[in-house]
C-alpha positions in Angstrom: 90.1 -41.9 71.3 89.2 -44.5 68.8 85.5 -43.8 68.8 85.7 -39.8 69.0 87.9 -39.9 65.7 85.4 -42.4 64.2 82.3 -39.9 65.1 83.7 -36.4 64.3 85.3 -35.7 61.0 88.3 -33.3 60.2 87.2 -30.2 58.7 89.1 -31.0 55.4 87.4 -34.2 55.4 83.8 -32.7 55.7 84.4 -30.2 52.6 85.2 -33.4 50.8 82.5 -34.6 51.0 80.1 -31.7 50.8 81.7 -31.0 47.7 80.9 -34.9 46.6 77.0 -34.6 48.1 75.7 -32.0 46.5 72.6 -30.7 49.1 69.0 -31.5 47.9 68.3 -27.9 46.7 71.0 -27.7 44.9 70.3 -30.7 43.0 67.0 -29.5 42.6 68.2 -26.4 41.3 70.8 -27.7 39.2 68.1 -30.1 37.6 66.1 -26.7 36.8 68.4 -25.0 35.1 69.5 -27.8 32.7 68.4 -28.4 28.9 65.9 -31.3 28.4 66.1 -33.2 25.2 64.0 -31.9 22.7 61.8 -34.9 22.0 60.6 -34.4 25.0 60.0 -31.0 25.6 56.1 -31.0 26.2 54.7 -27.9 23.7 51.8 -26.7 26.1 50.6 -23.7 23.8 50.3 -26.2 20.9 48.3 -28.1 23.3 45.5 -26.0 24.0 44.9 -25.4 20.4 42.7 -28.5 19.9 40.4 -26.9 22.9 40.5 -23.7 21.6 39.2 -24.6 18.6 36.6 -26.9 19.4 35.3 -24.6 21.9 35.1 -21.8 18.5 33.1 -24.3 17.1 30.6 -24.8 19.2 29.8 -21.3 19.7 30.0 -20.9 16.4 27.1 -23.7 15.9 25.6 -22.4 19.0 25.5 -18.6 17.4 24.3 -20.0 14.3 21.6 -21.8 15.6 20.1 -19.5 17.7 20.6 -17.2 14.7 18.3 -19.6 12.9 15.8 -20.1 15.7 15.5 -15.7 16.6 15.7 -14.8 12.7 15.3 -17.4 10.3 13.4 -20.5 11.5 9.7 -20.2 10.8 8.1 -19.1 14.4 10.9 -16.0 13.5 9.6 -15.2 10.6 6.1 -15.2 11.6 6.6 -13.7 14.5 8.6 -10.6 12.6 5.5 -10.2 9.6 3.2 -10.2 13.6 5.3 -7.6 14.7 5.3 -5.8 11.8 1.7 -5.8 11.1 1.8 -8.1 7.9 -1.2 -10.0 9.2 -2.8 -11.6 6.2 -1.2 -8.6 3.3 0.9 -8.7 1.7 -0.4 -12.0 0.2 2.6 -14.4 -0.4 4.8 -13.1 2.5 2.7 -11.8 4.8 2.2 -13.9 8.9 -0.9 -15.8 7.2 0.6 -17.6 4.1 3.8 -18.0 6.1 1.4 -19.5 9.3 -0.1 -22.0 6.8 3.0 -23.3 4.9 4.9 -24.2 8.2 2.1 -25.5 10.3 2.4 -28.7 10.1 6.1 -28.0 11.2 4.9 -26.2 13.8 5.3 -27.4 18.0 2.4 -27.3 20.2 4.3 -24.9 22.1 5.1 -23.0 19.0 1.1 -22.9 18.4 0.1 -21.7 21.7 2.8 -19.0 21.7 1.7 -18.1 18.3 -2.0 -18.0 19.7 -0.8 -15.8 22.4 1.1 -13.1 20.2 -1.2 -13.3 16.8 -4.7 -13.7 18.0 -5.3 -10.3 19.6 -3.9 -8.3 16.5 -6.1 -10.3 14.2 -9.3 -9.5 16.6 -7.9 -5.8 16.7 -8.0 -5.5 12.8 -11.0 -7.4 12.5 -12.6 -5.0 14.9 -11.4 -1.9 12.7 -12.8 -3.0 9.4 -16.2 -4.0 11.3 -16.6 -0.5 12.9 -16.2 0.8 9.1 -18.8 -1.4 8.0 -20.9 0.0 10.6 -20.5 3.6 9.8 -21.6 2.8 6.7 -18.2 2.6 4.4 -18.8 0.3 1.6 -16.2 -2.7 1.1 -14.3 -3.2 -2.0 -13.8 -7.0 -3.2 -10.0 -7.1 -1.8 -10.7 -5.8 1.5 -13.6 -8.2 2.3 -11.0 -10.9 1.2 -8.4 -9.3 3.7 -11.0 -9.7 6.6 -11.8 -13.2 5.1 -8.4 -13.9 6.1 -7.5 -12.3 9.2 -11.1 -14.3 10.5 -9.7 -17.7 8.8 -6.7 -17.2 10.8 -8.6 -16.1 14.1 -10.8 -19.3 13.9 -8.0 -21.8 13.4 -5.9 -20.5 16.2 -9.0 -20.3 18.2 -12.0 -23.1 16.9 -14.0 -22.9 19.8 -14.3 -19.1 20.0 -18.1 -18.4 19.0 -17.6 -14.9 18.9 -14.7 -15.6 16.3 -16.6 -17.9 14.9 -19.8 -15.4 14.2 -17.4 -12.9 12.8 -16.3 -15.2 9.9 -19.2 -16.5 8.8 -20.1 -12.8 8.6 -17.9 -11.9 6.4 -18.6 -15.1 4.0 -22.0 -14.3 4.2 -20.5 -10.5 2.9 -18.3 -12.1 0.1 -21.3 -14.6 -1.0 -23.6 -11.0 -1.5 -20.5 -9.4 -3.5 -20.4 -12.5 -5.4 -24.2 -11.9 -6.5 -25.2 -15.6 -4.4 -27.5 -14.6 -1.7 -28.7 -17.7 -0.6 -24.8 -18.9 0.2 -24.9 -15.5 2.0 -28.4 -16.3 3.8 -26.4 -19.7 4.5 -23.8 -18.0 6.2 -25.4 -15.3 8.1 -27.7 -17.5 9.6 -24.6 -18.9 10.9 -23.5 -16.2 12.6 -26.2 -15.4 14.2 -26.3 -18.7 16.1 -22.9 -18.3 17.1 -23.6 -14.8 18.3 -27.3 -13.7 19.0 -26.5 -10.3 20.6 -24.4 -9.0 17.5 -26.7 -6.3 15.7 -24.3 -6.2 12.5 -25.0 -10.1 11.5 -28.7 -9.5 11.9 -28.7 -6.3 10.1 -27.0 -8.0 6.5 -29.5 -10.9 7.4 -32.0 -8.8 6.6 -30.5 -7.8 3.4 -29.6 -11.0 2.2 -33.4 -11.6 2.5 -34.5 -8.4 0.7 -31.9 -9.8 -2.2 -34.3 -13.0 -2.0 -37.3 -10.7 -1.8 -38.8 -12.3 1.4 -39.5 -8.7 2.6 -40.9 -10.4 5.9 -37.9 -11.9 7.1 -36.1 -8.9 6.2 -38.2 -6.7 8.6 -38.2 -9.4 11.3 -34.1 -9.1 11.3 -34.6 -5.6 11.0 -36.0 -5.5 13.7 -33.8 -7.6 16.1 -30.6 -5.5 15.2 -32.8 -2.2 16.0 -33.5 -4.2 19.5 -29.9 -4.8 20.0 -28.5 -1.9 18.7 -31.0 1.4 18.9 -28.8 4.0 18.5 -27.5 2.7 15.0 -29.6 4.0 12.5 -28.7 2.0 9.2 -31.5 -1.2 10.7 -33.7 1.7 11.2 -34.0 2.7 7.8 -33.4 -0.4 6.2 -36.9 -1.5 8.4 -38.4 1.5 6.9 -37.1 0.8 3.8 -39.4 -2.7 3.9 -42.7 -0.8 4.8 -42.0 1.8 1.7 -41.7 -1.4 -0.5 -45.1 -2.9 0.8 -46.4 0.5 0.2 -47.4 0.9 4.2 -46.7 4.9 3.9 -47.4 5.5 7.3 -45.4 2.8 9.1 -42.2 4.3 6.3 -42.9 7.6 7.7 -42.6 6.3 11.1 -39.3 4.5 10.4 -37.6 7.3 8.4 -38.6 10.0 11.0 -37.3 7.4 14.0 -33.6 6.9 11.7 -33.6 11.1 11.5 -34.1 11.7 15.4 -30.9 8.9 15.6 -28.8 10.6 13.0 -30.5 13.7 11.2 -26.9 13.8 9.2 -28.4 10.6 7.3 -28.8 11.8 3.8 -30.1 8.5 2.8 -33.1 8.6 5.5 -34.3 12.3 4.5 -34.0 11.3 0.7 -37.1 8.4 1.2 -38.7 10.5 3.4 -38.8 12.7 0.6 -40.5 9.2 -1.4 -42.4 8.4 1.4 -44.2 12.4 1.1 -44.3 12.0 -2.4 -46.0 9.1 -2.6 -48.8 10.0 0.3 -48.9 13.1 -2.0 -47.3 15.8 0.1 -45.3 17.9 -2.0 -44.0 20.6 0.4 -42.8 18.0 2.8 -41.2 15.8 0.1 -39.3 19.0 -1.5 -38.1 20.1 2.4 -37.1 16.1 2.3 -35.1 16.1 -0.5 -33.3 19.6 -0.3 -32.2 18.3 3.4 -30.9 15.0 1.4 -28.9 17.1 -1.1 -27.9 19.4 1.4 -26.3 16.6 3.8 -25.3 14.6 0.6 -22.5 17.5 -0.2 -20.5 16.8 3.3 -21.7 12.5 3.7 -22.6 11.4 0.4 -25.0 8.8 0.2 -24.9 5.9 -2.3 -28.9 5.8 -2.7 -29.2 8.6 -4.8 -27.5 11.3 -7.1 -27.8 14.9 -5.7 -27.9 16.1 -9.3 -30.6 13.7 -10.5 -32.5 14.8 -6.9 -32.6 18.3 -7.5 -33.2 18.4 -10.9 -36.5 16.3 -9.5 -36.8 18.7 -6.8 -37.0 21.4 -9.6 -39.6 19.7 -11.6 -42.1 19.6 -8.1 -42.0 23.1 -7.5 -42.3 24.4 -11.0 -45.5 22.5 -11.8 -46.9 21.6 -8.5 -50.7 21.0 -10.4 -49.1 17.6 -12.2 -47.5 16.2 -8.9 -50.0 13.7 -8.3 -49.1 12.5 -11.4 -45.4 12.3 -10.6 -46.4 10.9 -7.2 -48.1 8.0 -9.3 -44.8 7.9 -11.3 -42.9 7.2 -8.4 -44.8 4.4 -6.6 -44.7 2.6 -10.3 -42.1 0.2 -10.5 -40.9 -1.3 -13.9 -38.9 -4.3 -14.3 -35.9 -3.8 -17.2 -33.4 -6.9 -18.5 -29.7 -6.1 -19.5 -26.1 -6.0 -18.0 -24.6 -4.1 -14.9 -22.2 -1.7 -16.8 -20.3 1.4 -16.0 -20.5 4.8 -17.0 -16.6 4.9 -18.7 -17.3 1.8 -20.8 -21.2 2.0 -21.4 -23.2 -0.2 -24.1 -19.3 -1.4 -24.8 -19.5 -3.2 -21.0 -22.6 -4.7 -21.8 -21.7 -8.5 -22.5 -20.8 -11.5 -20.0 -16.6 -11.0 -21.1 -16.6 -7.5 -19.3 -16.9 -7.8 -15.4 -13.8 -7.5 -14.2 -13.2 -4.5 -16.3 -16.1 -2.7 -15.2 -15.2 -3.7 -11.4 -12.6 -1.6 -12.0 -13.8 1.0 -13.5 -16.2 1.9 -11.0 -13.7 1.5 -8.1 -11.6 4.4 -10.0 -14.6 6.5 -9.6 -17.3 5.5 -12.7 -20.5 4.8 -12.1 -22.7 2.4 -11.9 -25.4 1.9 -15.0 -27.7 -0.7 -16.1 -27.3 -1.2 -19.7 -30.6 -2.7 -21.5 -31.7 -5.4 -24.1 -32.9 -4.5 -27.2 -32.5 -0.4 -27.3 -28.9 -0.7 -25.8 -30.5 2.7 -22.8 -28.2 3.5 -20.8 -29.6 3.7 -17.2 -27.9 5.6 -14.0 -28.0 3.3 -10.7 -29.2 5.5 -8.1 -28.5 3.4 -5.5 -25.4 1.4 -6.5 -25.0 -1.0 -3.4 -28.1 -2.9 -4.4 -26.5 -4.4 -7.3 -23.2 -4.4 -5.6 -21.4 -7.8 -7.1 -23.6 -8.3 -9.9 -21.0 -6.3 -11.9 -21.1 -7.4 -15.8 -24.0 -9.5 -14.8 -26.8 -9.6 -17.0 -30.0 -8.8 -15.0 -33.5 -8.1 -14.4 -33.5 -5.0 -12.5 -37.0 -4.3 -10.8 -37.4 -0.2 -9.8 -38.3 2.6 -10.0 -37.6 4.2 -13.4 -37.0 8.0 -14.1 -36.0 9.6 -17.1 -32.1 8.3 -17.1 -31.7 6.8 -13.6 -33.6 3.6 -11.7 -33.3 3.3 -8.0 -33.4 -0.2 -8.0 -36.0 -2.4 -5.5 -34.7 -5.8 -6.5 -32.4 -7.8 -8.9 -32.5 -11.1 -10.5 -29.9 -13.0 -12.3 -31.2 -13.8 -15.6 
């Protein structure tokens, strides 16, 4: 059978040609296992490299830059002097001097996150040094400067905060007085007090700037309004009574002295003019009770309107010849006016010349004190009450007060 034979091959014939037609797999595998040239082997590790590095790179710019931006830029290193309470010291590198060199540099959204992080620490210090100032402690010239600052800064991250706003021109009303200029500070007080009318404080040096100025009515008439605001704070108190003694209106100082000692009978300044007050309506055993009470108090909360030593050495003199006490009553209401320069007691008649202020600055800072040098006889005189003449250091002066022996508690001043 033709077609049978033609359709079905021997079995020798199909090994033939197995053996010449490879099956697909085998080809496949066959192709697998043999050597391409090597020109064009493709080198896949050698081909990543170009990604790898590239991607090193931009992490590596990527670290670096938010390396800048957390540590380095300036929002960093603001943020770090914020954080660690290098507000406005030290001067050069502190969150203030850094705040003002970058500024114009700054975002608006680096502003308001500034505002955000800065402004409540600045109020918070602010606050501190004010509550001081209020119990009384007496500013040196570098720390009215720090709270000059940290209000600067306040008032430019905030302009329209009239709280803020009082508070600074409080303090420049403050530095103007140190400074020996108290109609800049009237200028600036004034100020405050229109931007904050229920502040006692601002009110309170308003009526000291006007007793600089010796407009005694304005004094009492601010006096007055921080008593209003604030009763329970007895420094208005006796500054008011402090303005009748000056007029000479005994009664009304008795009134005001007595008033400051029911507030805070720890005062040593309030019984020690009491003790004036009695002497000059001619009461000696209340004015000696007055004065003992002052030195007493004086040994725990000094005062800075009188010398215990100089006061009981007075207090002495009353009780050993009580007949002549009307005449040291009279001696007492007597005020004398004497010219020469604001020393201190280290450098004496050698302080006494225009060249000399910052010298003597810093002499009574380390603890000297504060002495009116005069014209002519060169007499040394003890300041009893040194914050009057508070920034007229190595000024030369007419010093209007009440003169005794080596000491002059001082009513008013004039720059000559």
């Amino acid at each position: 059978m033709a077609g049978a034979t033609a359709v079905h091959l021997t079995e020798s014939q199909s090994h033939q040609q197995d053996q010449e037609h490879p099956k697909n797999e085998e080809i496949v595998a066959d192709a697998s296992e043999l050597e391409a040239p090597r020109d064009l082997i493709v080198p896949r590790k050698k081909a990543l490299l170009p990604y790898a590095i590239g991607g090193l790179v931009v992490s590596g710019t990527l670290a670096v830059a938010l390396g800048w931006y957390f540590f380095a830029s300036p929002v960093a290193r603001i943020n770090r002097a914020v954080d660690t309470g290098k507000l406005v010291v030290p001067e050069g590198s502190s969150a203030y001097d850094l705040y003002r060199r970058f500024k114009p540099d700054l975002s608006a959204r680096a502003l308001n996150g500034m505002r955000e992080k800065a402004l409540p620490k600045l109020n918070a210090a602010g606050e501190i040094f004010l509550q001081k100032r209020a119990e009384g402690s007496s500013f040196k010239e570098s720390e009215v400067r720090q709270l000059a600052s940290i209000y600067d800064w306040a008032a430019d991250l905030a302009p329209g905060d009239n709280k803020i706003l009082s508070r600074r021109n409080y303090v420049q009303g403050m530095a103007a007085s140190l400074r020996g200029d108290p109609s800049a500070a009237l200028q600036f007080l004034q100020d405050s007090v229109k931007y904050d009318g229920n502040w006692a404080p601002a009110y309170n040096e308003l009526g000291k700037a006007y007793v600089r100025l010796r407009d005694h009515s304005h004094a009492a008439e601010n006096y007055r309004k921080a008593i209003d605001l604030d009763p329970k704070w007895v420094f208005p108190q006796v500054n008011l009574a402090g303005v009748y003694l000056h007029n000479r209106e005994w009664d009304l100082a008795e009134q005001g002295y007595l008033q400051a000692i029911q507030t805070d009978g720890t005062y040593a300044t309030a019984w020690y003019f009491l003790g004036q007050t009695y002497e000059a309506q001619k009461r000696p055993s209340d004015a000696i009770a007055a004065y003992e009470n002052a030195v007493q108090l004086a040994a725990t909360r000094p005062s800075s309107a009188f010398r215990p030593d100089i006061v009981q050495r007075h207090v002495e003199n009353l009780k050993s010849k009580p007949v002549s006490f009307a005449a040291a009553a009279t001696a007492v209401e007597a005020t004398n006016t004497v010219n020469g320069y604001l020393s201190d007691s280290k450098c004496g008649a050698k302080g006494a010349n225009p060249n000399a202020a910052e010298c003597t600055k810093k002499c009574i800072e380390e603890g000297a004190t504060m002495v009116v040098v005069t014209d002519g006889d060169q007499r040394v005189l003890t300041v009893e009450n040194p914050d009057a003449l508070t920034g007229y250091e190595g000024h030369h002066l007419a010093v209007t007060g009440h003169v005794n022996g080596d000491s002059v508690h001082v009513e008013s001043v004039k720059m000559l």
